[in-house]
Structure formats: C-alpha cells, structure tokens
DOVEXFI-551932 format. One line per 3 residues: number of its first residue (from 1); for each residue x, y, z of N, C-alpha, C. Coordinates in Angstrom, 1 decimal, padded with zeros to 4 digits, always signed. Example, Ala and Ser with C-alpha at 12.3 -4.5 7.8 and 13.67 -1.06 7.14 Angstrom:
REM residues 2
1 = +013.2,-005.7,+007.8,+012.3,-004.5,+007.8,+013.2,-003.3,+007.8; +012.8,-002.2,+007.1,+013.7,-001.1,+007.1,+012.9,+000.0,+007.9
This chain:
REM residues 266
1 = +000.8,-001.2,+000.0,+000.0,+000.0,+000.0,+000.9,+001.2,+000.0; +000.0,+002.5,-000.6,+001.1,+003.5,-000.7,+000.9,+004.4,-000.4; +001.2,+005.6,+000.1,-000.2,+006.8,+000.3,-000.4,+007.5,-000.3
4 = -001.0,+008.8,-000.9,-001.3,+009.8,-002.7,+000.5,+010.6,-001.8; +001.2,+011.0,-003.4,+002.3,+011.6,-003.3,+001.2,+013.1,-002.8; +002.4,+014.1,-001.9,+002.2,+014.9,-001.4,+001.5,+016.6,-002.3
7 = +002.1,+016.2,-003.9,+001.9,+016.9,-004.9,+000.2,+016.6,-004.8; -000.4,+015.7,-005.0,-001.9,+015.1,-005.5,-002.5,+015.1,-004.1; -002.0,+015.3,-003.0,-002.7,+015.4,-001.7,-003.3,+016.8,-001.8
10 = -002.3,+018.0,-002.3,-002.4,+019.2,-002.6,-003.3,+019.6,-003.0; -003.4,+019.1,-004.4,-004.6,+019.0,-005.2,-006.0,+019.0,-005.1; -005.9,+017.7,-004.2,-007.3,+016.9,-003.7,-007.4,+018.1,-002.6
13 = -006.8,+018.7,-002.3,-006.8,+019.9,-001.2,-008.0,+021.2,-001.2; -007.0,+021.2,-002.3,-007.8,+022.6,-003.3,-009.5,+022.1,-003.7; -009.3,+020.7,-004.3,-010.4,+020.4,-004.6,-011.2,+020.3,-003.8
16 = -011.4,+019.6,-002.4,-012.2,+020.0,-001.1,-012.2,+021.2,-000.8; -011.3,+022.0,-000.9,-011.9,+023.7,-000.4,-012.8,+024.3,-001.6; -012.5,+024.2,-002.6,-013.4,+024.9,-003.5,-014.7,+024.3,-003.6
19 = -014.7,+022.9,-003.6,-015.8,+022.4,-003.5,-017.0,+022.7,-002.3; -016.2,+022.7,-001.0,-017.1,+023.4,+000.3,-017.8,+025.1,-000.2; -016.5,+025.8,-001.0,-017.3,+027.4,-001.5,-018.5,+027.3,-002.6
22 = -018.1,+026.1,-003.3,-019.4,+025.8,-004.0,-021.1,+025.7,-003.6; -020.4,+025.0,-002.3,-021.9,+024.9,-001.5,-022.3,+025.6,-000.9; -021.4,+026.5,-000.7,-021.2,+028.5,+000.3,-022.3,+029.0,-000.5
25 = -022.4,+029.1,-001.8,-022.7,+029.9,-002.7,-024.4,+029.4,-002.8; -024.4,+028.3,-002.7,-026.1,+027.7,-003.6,-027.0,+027.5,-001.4; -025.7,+027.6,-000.4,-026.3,+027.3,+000.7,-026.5,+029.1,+001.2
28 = -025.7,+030.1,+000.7,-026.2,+031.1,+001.5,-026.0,+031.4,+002.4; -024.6,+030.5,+002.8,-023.8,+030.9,+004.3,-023.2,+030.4,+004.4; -022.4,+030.5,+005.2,-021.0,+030.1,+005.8,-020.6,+028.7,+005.8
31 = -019.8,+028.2,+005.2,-019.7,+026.4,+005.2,-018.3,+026.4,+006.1; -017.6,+025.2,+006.6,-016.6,+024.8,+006.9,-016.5,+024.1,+007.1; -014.9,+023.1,+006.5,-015.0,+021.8,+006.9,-014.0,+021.5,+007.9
34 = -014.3,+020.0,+007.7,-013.8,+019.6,+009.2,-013.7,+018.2,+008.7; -012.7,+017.4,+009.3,-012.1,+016.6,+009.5,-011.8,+015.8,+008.3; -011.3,+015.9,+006.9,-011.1,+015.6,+005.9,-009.9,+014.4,+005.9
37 = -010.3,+013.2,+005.6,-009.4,+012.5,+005.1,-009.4,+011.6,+004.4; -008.5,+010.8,+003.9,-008.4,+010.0,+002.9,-008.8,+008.4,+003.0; -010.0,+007.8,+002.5,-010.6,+007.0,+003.0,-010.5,+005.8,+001.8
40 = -010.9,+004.4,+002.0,-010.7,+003.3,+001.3,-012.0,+003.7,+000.0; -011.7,+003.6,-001.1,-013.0,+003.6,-001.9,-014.1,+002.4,-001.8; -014.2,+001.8,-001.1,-015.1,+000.7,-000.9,-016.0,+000.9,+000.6
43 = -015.5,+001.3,+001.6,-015.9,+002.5,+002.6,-016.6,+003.1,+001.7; -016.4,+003.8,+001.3,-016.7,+005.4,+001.0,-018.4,+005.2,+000.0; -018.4,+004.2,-000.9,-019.4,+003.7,-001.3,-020.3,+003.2,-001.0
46 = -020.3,+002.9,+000.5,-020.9,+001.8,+001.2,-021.9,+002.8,+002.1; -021.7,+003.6,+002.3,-022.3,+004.5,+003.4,-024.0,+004.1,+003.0; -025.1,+004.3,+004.3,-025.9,+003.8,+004.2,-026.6,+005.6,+004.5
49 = -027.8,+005.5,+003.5,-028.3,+006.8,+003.6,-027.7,+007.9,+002.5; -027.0,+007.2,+001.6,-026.6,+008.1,+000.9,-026.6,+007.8,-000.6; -026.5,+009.4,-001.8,-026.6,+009.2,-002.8,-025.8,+009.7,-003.6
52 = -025.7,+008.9,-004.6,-024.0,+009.1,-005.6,-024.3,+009.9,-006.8; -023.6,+010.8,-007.1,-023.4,+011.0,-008.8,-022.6,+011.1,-009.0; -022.3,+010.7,-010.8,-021.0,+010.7,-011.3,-020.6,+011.7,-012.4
55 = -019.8,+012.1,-012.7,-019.7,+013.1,-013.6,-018.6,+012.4,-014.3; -017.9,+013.3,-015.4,-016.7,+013.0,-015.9,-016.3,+014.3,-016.3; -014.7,+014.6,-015.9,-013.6,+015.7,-016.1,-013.3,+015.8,-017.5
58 = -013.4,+016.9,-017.8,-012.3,+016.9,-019.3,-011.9,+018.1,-019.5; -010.3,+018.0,-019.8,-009.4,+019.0,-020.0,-009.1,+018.7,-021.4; -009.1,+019.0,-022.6,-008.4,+018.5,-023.7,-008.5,+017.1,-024.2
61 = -007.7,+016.8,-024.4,-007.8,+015.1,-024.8,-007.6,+014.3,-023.6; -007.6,+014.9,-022.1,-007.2,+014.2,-020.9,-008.9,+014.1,-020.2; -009.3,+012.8,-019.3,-010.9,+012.8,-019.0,-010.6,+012.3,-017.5
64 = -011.1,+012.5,-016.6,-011.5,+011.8,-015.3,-012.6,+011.3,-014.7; -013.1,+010.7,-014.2,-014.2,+010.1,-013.4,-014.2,+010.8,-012.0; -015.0,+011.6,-011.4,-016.2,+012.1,-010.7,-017.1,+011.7,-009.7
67 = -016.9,+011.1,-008.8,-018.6,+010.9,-007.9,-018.5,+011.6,-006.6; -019.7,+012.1,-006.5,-020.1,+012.4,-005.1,-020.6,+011.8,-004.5; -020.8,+011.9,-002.6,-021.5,+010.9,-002.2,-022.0,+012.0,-001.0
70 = -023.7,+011.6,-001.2,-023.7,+013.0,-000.2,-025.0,+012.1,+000.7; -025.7,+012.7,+001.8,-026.4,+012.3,+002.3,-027.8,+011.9,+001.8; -029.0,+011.4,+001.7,-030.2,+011.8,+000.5,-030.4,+012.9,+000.9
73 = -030.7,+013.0,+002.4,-031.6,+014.1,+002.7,-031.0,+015.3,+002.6; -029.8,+015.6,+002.0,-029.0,+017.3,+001.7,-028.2,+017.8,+002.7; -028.5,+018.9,+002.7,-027.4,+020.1,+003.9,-028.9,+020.5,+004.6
76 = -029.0,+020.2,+006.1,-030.0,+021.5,+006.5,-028.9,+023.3,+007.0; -029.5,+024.1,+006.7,-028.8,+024.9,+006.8,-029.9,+026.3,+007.8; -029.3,+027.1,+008.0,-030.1,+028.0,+008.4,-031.0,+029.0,+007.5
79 = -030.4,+029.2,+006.3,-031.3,+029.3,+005.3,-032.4,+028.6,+004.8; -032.4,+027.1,+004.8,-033.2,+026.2,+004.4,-032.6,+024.8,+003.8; -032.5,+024.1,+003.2,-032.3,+023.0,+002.6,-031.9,+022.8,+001.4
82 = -030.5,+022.2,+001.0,-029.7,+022.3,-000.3,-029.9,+021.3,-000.4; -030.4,+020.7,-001.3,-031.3,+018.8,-001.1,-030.3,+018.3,-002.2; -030.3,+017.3,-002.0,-029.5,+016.0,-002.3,-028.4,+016.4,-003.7
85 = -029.0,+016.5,-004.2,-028.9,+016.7,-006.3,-027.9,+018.2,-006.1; -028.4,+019.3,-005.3,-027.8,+020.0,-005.7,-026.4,+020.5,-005.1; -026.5,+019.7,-003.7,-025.5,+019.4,-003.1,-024.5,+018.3,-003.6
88 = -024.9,+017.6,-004.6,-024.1,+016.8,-005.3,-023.3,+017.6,-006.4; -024.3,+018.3,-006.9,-023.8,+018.9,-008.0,-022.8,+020.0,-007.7; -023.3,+020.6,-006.4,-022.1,+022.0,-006.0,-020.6,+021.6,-005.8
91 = -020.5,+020.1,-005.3,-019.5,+019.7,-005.0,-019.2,+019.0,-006.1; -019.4,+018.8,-007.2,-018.7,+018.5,-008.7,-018.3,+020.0,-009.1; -018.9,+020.6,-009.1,-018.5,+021.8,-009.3,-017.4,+022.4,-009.1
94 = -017.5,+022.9,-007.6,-016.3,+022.9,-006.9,-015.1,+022.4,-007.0; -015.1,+021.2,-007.3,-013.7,+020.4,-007.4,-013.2,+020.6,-008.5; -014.0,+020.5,-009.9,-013.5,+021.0,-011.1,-013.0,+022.7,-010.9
97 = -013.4,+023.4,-010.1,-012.5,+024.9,-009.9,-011.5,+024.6,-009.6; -011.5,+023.4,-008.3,-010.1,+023.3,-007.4,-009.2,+022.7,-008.0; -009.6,+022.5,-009.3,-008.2,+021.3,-010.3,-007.4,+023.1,-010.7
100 = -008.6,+023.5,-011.2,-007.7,+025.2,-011.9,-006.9,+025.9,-011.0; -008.0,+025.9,-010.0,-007.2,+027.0,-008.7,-005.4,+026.3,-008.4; -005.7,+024.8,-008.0,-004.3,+024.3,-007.9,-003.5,+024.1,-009.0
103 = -003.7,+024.9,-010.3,-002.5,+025.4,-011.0,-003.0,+024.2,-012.6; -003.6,+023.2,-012.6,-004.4,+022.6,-013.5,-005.3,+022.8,-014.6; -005.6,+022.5,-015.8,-006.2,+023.2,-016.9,-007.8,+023.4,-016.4
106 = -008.7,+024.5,-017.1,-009.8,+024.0,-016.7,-010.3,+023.3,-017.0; -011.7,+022.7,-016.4,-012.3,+021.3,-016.6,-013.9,+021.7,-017.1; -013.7,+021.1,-018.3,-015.7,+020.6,-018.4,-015.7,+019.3,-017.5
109 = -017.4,+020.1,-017.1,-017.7,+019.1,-016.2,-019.3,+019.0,-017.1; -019.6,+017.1,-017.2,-020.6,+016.5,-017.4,-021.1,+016.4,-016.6; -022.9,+016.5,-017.0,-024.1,+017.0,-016.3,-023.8,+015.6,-015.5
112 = -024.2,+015.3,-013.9,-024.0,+014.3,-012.9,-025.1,+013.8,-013.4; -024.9,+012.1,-013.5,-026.1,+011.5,-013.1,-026.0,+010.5,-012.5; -027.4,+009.5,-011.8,-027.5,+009.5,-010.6,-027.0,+007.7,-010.8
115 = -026.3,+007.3,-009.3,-025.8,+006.0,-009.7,-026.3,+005.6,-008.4; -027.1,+004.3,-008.7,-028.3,+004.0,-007.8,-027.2,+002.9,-006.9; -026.1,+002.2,-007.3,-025.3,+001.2,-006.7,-023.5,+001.4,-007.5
118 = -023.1,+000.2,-007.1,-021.7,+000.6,-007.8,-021.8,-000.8,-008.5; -022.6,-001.4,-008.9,-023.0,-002.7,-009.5,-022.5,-002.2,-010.9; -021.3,-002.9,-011.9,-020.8,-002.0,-013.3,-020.1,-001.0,-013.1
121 = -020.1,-000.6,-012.2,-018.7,+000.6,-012.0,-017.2,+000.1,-011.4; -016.4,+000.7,-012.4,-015.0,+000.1,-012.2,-014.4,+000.9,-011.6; -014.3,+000.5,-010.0,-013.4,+001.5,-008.9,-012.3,+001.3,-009.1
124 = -011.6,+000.4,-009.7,-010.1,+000.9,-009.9,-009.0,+001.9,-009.7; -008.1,+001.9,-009.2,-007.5,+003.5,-009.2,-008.1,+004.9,-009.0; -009.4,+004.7,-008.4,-010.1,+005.6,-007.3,-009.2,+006.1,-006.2
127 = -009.6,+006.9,-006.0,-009.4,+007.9,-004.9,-010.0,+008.6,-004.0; -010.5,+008.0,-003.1,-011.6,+009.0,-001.9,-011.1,+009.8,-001.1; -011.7,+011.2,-000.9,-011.4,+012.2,+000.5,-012.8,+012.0,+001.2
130 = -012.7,+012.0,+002.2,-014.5,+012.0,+002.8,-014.3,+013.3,+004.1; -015.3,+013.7,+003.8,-015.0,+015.1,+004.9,-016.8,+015.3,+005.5; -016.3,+016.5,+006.4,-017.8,+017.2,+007.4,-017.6,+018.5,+006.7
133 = -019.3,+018.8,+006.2,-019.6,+020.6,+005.5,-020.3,+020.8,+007.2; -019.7,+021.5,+007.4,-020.5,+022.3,+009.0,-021.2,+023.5,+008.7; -022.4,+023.7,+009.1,-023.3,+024.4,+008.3,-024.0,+024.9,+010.4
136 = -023.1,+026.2,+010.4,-023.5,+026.7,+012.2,-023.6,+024.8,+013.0; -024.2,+024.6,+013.7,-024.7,+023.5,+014.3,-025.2,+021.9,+013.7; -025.4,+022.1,+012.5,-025.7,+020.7,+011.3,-024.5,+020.3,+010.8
139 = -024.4,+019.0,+010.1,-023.6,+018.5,+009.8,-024.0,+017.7,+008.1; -022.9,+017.8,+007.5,-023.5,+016.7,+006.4,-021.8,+015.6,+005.8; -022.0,+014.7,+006.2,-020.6,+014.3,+005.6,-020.9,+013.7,+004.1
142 = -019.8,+014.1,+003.7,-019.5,+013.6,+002.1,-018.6,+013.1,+001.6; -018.4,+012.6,+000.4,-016.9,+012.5,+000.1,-016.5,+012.5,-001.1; -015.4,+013.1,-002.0,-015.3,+013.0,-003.3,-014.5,+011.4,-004.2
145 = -015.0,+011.2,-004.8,-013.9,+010.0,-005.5,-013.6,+010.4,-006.6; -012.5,+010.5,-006.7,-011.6,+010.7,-007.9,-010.8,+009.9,-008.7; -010.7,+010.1,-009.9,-009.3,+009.1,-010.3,-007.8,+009.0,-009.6
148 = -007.3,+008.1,-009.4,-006.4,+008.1,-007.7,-005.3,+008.8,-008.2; -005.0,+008.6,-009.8,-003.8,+009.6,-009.6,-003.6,+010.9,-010.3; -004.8,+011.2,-010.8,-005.4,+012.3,-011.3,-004.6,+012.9,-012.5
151 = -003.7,+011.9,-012.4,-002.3,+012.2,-014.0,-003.3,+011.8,-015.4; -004.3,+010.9,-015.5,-005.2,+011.5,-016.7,-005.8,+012.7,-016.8; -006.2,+013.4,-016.2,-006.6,+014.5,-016.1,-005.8,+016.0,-016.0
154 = -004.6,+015.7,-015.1,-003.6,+016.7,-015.5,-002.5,+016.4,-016.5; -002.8,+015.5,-017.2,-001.9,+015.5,-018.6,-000.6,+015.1,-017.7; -000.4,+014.2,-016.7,+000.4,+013.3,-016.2,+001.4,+014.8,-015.4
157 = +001.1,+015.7,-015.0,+001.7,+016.5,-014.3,+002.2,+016.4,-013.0; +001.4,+015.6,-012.3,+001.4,+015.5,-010.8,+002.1,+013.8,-010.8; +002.9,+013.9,-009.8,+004.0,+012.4,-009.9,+003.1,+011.4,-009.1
160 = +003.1,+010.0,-009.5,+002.5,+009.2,-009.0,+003.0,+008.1,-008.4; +002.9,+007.6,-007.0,+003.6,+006.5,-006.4,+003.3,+005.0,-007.0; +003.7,+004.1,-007.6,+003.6,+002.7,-008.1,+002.7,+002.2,-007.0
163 = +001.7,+001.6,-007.0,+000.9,+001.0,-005.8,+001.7,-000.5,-005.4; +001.9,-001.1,-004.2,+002.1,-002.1,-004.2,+001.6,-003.3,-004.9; +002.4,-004.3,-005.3,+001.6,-006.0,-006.0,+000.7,-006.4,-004.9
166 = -000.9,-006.6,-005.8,-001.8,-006.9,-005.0,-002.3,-006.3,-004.3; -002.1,-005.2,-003.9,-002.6,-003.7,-002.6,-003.0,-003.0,-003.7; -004.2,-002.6,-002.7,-005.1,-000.8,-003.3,-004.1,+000.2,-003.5
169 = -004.4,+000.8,-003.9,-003.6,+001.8,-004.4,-004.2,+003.0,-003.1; -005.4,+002.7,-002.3,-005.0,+003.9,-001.3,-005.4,+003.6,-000.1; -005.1,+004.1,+001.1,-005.1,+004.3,+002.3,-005.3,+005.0,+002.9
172 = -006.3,+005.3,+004.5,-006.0,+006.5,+004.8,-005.0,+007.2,+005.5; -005.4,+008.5,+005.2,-004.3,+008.9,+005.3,-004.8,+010.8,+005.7; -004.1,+011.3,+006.8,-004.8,+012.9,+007.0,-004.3,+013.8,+006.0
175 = -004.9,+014.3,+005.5,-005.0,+015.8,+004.6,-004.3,+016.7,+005.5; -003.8,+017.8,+004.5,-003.6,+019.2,+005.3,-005.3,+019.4,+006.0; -004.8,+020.5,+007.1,-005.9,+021.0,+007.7,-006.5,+021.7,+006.8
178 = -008.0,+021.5,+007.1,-009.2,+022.6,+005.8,-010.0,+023.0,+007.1; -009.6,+023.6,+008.3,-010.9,+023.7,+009.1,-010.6,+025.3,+009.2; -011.5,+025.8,+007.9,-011.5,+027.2,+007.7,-012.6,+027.5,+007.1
181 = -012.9,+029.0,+006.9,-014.4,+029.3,+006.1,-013.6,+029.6,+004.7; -014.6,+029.0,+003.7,-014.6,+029.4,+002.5,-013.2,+029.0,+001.8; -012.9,+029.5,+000.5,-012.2,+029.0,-000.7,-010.8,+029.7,-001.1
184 = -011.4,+030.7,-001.5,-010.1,+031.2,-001.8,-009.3,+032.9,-000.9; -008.3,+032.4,-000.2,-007.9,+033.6,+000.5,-007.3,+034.4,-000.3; -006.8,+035.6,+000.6,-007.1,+037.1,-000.2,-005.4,+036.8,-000.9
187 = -004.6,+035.6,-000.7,-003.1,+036.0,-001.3,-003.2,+034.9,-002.7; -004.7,+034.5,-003.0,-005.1,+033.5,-004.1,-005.9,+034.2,-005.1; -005.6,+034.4,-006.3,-006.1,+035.4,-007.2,-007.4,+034.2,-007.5
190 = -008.6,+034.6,-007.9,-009.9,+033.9,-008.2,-010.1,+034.0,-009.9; -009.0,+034.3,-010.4,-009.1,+035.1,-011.9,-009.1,+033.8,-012.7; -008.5,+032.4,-011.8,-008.2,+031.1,-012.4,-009.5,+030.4,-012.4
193 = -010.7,+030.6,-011.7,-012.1,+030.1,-011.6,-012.7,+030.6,-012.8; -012.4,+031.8,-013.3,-013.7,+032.5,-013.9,-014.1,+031.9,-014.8; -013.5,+030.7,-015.8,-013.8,+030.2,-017.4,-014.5,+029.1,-016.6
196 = -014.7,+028.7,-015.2,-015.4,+027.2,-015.2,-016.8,+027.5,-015.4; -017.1,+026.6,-016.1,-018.6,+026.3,-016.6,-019.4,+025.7,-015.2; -020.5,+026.3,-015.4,-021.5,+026.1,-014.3,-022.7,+026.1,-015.0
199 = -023.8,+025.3,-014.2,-025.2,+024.8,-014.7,-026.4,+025.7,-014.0; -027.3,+026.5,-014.7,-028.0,+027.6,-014.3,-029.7,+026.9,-014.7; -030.0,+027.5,-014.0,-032.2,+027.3,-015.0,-032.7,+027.8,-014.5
202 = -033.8,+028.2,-014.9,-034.9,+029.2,-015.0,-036.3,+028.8,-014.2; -036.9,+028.8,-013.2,-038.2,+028.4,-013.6,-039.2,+029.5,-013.2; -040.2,+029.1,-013.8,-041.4,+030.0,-013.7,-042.5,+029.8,-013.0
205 = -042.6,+028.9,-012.9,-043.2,+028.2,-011.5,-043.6,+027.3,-011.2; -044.4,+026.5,-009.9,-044.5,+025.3,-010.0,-046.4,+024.9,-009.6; -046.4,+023.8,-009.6,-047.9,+023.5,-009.3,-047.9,+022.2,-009.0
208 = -049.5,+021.4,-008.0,-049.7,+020.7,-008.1,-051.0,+019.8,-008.6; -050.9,+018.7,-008.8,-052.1,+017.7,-009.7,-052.4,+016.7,-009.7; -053.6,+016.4,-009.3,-053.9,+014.9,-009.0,-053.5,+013.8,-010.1
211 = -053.3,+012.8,-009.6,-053.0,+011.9,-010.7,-053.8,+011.3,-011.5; -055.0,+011.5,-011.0,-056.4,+011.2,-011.9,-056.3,+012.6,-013.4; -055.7,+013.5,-012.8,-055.9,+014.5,-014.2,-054.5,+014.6,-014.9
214 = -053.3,+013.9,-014.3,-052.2,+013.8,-015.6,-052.9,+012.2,-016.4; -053.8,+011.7,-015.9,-054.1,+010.0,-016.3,-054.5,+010.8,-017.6; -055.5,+011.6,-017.2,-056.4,+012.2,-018.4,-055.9,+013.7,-019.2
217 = -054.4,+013.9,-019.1,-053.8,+014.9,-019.3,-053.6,+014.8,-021.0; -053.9,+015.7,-021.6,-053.7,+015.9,-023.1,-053.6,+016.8,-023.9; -054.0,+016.9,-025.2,-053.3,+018.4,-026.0,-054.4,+019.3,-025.8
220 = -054.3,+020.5,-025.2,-055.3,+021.0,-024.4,-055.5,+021.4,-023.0; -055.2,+020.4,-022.9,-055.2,+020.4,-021.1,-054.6,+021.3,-020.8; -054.9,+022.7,-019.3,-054.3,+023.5,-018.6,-054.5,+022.8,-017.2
223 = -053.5,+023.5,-016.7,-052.9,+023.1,-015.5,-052.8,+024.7,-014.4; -053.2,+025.2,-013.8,-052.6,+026.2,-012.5,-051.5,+026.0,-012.0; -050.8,+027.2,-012.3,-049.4,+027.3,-011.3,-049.8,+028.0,-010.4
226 = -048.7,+028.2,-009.5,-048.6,+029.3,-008.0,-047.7,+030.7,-007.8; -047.9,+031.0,-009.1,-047.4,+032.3,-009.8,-048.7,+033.2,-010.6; -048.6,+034.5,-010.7,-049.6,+035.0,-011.5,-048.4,+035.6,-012.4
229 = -049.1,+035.5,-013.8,-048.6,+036.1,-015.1,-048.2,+038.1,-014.3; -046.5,+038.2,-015.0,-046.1,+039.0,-014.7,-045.0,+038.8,-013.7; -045.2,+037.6,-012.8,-044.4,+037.6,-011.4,-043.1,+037.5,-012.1
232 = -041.6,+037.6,-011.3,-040.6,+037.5,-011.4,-040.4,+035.2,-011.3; -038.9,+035.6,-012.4,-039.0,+033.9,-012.3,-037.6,+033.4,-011.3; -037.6,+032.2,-011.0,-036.6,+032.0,-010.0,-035.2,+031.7,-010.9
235 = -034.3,+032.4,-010.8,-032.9,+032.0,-011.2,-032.2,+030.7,-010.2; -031.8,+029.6,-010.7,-031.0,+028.4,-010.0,-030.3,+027.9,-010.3; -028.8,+027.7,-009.3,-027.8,+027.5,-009.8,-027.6,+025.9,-008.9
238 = -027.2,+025.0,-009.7,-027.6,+023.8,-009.2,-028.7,+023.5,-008.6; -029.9,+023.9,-008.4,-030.7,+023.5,-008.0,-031.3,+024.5,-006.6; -030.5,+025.7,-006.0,-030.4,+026.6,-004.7,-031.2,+027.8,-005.8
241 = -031.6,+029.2,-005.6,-032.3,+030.1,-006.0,-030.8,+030.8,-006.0; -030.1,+031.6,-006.2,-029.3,+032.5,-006.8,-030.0,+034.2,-006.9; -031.1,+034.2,-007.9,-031.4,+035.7,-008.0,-033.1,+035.3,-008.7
244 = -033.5,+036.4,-008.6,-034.8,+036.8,-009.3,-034.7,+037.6,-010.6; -035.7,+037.3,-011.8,-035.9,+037.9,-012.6,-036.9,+038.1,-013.8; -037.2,+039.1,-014.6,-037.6,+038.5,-015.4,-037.7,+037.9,-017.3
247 = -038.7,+036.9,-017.9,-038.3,+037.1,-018.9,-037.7,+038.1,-020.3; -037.0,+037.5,-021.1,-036.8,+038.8,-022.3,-036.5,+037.9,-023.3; -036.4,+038.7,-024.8,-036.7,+037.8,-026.1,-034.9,+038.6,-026.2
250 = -034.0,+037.4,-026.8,-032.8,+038.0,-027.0,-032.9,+037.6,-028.7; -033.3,+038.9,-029.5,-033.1,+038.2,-030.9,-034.3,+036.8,-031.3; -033.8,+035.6,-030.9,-034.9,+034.3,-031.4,-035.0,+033.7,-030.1
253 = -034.4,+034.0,-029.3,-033.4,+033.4,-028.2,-034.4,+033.8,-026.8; -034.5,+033.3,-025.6,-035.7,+033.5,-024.5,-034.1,+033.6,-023.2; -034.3,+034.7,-022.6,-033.4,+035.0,-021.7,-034.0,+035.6,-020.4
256 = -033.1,+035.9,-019.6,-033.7,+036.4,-018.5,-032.7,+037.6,-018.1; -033.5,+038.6,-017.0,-032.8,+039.7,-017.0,-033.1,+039.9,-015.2; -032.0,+040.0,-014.7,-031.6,+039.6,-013.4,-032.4,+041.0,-012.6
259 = -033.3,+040.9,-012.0,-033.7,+041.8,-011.2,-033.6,+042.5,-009.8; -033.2,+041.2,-008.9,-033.3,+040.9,-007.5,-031.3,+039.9,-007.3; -030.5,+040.4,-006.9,-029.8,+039.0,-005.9,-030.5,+037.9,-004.6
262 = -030.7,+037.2,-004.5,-031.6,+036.2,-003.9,-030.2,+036.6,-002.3; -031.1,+037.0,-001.2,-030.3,+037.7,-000.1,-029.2,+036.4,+000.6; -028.0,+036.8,+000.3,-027.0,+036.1,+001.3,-026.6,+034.9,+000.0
265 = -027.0,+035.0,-001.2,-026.0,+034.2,-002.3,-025.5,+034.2,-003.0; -025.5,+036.3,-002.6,-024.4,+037.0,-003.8,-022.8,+036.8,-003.1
C-alpha cells in the first residue's frame, strides 16, 4: 500500500476547499470543513443513507471520473435546505475549480447523473477524500472520488507512487488542515475560476395535480401554477435560487434579465 504523493494530496486539497465554497454559494452561508481525510473507496461507497453521482472531467484530450456521495436528505442549513442533487452537483462543481485553482487546466464538467449502486462501476484507481460541511450547528458528511492519480486528467503532471503488488492503491491517510471558512484567501487570485462552466435554470413556476388529471392529461389540457402572469421567475444554480428575474426575447433566443440577488448568495 502507498499513500497519494504529497503533490496530488495538494490538489485533492484545493479540490475539497473549493468544492465546500461551492456549497457556500447555492447554501447562503457560511460552510466549513472539518475533519477531511483520505478513505478506502469501498468505505466510502458503502455509506448507508446516501446518494451518488457521477460526472466525468475533461481537459483537452485528458478525462476523469467524478462521484459524489452525499447524504439523501441534503445540507439543513439555516437558510433552508440544499437537497441531495444540488448538493451533489455543487461539490462537482467545486472540485473541477479546485483542479484550476491548484495550478491545472480548466475542466468541463458532465451533467452528474445518478448512480443507484456501484453494480458496473469500475473503482479501480479511485481515490476518496471524505470530509464534514459544517453548516453553524448541522452537519453533512461527504466524500469526493476521484481518479487516484489524477495524471489523466492533468496531462500526467502531478508524480504518481507505483501501488504495491496486490494492494489498493489507497489508504487513509490525514490531509492538510481545511478547518477554515470558504475557498479562496485574499493571497489566491480567483481570476483562475472565472472560465469554469456552471449549470444555471430558470423556472417560472411550480404547481400541483392529482393523478387522476395527468391520467387524463392531453393536447389541451391546462394546469394552475402558484405564480400569477407577470411575477418574477426564479434564477437556480444547481438547484439553490441565486437571483430573481424576469423574462426577455434576446433576438430568437428566450433569456432572462436579473432583477433581484436572492439575499445572502451573492
């Protein structure tokens, strides 16, 4: 057995802190973590109460594999509730900044989708960090898995330890300390985040309906929302509200025009 070289501990560093500011942003306060370390990927899968998604990294002709593993039930926060999905997604998010921030190309990141088991999934040369997002008095533990030596994805930049014959390739092992608020300190320029791509939507409102009238739902059929024509629509970024606004025609194109910052997630 071997432990991640100290260069890719780094890394995975960056990528837990950015990833927690991810969730700063869609939670509307203050995150911090706590007790981050380096866990078996077979552990880390096994957690009971929890739900996975997987993404895939791409920098160029270089790709990585992605999962989160987060609670079902989300982050409770003092604002409200960052539920499952979007708390998965913040922290794919996140971690693809924290490959850039720690000196790495940027990453497209593929839309996560949801992995009901690890039944067909080849953990191979995985890599898990499992950590606590402290949210005031709540708790949510998580953990990222990554490809273990993350040299497909940085174009073989970061040096990799040979795993022992027959041994995993990881162990745990403690991370530098992350028990701080937020992402990037004031001696870390943010200028390296700004090209990552992030996932935004619109909606306009919502409603509900018996199932006897979707049985009998057809071309024709209206439905009641819980919005009146005119109201502002909800801007969301992973799935958290971000800002208010309303519709506009851009050209052929349907856009929105930011009215309101949604308080405490600017």
């Amino acid at each position: 057995m071997t432990a991640a070289p100290q260069q890719e501990v780094d890394v995975l560093s960056m990528m837990v802190e950015a990833a927690a500011h991810a969730v700063e942003i869609v939670a509307g306060g203050p995150i911090q973590i706590d007790t981050a370390q380096m866990v078996p990927v077979d552990r880390a899968v096994a957690c009971a109460g929890t739900m996975m998604n997987r993404s895939h990294l791409t920098a160029g002709g270089n790709s990585g594999s992605l999962i989160t593993v987060v609670p079902a039930g989300g982050l409770v926060t003092d604002a409200g509730i960052v539920d499952a999905r979007a708390l998965a997604g913040a922290l794919a998010d996140g971690a693809a900044a924290g490959i850039a921030a720690a000196g790495g190309p940027v990453c497209q990141l593929s839309a996560p989708t949801l992995v009901a088991s690890t039944a067909g999934l080849d953990l191979t040369g995985m890599q898990a960090v499992a950590f606590d997002l402290l949210a005031g008095a709540r708790t949510a533990s998580v953990v990222l898995i990554v490809e273990a030596t993350l040299g497909s994805l940085l174009g073989g930049s970061i040096p990799v330890d040979e795993p022992a014959m027959g041994g995993p390739s990881v162990v745990p092992a403690q991370l530098p300390s992350l028990d701080r608020v937020g992402i990037v300190p004031a001696n870390r320029p943010i200028e390296s985040l700004k090209d990552v791509v992030t996932r935004f939507s619109v909606e306009i409102a919502r409603g509900t309906v018996h199932v006897r009238d979707l049985v009998a739902m057809g071309p024709g059929s209206v439905f009641e929302l819980d919005r009146e024509a005119g109201d502002a629509v909800d801007v969301r970024v992973n799935g958290a509200i971000v800002a208010r606004g309303d519709i506009v025609v851009i050209g052929k194109q349907l856009g929105v025009r930011i009215t309101k910052i949604h308080e405490g997630e600017r």
